[in-house]
C-alpha positions in Angstrom: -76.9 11.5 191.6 -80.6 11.1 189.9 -83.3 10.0 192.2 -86.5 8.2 189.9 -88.6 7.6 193.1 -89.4 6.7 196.4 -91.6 4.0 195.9 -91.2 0.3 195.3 -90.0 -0.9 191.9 -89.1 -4.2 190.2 -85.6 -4.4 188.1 -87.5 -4.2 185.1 -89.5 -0.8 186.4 -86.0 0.6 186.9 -84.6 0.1 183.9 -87.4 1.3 182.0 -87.7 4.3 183.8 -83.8 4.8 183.5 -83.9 4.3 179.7 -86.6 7.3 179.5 -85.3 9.3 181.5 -81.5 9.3 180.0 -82.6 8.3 176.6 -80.2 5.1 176.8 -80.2 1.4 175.8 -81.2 -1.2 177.7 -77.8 -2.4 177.9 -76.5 1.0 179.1 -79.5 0.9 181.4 -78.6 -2.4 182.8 -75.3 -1.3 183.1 -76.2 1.6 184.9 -78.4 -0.6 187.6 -75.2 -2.5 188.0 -73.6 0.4 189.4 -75.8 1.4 191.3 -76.5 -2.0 193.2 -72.4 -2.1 193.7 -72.1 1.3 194.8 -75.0 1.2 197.6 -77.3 4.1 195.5 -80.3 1.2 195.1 -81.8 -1.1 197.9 -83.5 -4.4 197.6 -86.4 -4.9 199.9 -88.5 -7.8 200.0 -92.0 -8.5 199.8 -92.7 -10.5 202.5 -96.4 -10.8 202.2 -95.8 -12.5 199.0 -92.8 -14.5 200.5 -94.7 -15.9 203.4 -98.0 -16.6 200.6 -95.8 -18.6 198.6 -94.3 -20.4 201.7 -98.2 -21.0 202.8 -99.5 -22.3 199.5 -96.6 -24.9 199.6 -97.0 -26.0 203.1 -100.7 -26.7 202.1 -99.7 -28.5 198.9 -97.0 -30.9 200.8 -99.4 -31.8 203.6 -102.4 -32.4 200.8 -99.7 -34.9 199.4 -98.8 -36.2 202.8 -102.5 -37.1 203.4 -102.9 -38.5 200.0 -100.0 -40.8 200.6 -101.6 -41.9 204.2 -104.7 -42.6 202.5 -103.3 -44.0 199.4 -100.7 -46.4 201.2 
């Protein structure tokens, strides 16, 4: 078993770092990832700062349009 890090990293961080540090293609590299997503070796943890941003920005869009509409109509 190889351990890259501890810290966060994307899907495309992890392959890249796999494909330097075993030399391999990025299919190889995908192919690894695969693995270990099935087998339990990698986590996914989301960002949920971002998440909840996201969910923000769109609650302030939808009641812009729902005033708009009110206004409008």
């Amino acid at each position: 078993m190889y351990v890259i890090q501890t810290k966060l990293m994307n899907k495309k961080q992890i392959l890249e770092e796999l494909q330097k540090k075993f030399r391999v293609s990025r299919e190889e590299a995908e192919e690894m990832f695969l693995q270990a997503r099935r087998s339990g070796d990698l986590r996914i943890k989301l960002n949920w700062k971002i998440i909840i941003d996201y969910l923000i920005w769109a609650m302030i869009a939808v009641s812009g349009l729902y005033a708009l509409c009110n206004i409008i109509f």
